[in-house]
N, C-alpha and C positions, 0 to 999 in steps of 0.2 A: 503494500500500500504506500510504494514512496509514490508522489508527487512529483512531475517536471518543474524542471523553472523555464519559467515563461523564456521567449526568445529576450525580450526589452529589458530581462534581469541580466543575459551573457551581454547582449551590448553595451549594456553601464557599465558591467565590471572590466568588460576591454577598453572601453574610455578610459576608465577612472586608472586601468594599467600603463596604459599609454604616454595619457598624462602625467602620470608620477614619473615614469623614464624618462616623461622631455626633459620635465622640470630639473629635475633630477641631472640629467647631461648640457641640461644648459648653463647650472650652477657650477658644474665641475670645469669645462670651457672656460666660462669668466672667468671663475679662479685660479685656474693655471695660466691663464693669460696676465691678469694680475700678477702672478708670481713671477712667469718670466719676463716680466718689466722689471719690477722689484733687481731681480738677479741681473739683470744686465746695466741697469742703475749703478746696485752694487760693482760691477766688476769694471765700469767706466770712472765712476768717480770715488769708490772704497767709501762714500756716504750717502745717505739716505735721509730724505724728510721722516719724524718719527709721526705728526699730526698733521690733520688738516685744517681749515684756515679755523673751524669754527669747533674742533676741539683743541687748540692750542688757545686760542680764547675763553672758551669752557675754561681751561686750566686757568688761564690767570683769571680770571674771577673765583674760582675755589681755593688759591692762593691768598687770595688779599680776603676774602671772605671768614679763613680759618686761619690765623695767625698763629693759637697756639698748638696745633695740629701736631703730633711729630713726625708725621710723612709730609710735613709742609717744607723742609731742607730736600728730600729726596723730587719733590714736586718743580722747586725751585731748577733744581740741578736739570731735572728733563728739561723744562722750559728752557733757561738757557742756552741747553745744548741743540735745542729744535733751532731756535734763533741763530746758531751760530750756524748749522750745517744749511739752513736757507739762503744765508747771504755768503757761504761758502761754495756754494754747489752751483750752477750753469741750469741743471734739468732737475727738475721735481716731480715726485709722484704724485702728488697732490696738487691742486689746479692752485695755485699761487699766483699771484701779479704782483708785478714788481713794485707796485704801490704797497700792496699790501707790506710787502717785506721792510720797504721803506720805516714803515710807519713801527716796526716793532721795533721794541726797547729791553733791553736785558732788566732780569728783575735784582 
């Protein structure tokens, strides 16, 4: 006494298969695409942007925000170093302009 499933229950579950593999290989794509930017970034200029424009900003306002924090010296220290390898570097990972970079100030 089993029951069929209907035909429009196997065509959901191969959509819904389908789908999950696109998804799925398109997120693998971009992220290795991602990566080997990242790696050839690396192996051109031995440094790399750590943030982008609007989490390095995120930082400094959670910087100046929590003063007696004591991950606020190791928070300092990334920030710094993002500012330094920005206005060190030629190409960025992260979409930067050079205004932007302008305008940062070491903390």
């Amino acid at each position: 006494m089993v029951d069929t499933i209907p035909i429009d229950t196997w065509i959901g579950m191969a959509v819904a298969i389908v789908a999950f593999w696109g998804v799925a290989a398109w997120a693998m794509i971009r992220t290795l695409r991602q990566e080997d930017r990242k790696v050839e970034l690396l192996e051109d200029q031995r440094r790399i942007d750590t943030y982008s424009p609007r989490g390095l900003s995120e930082l400094r306002e959670w910087i100046e925000a929590n003063p007696d924090d004591p991950y606020r010296d190791d928070a300092i220290r990334r920030y710094n170093d993002c500012v330094e390898i920005l206005r060190a570097t030629d190409r960025h990972f992260y979409e930067w302009s050079e205004s932007e970079i302008e305008r940062l100030e070491p903390i």
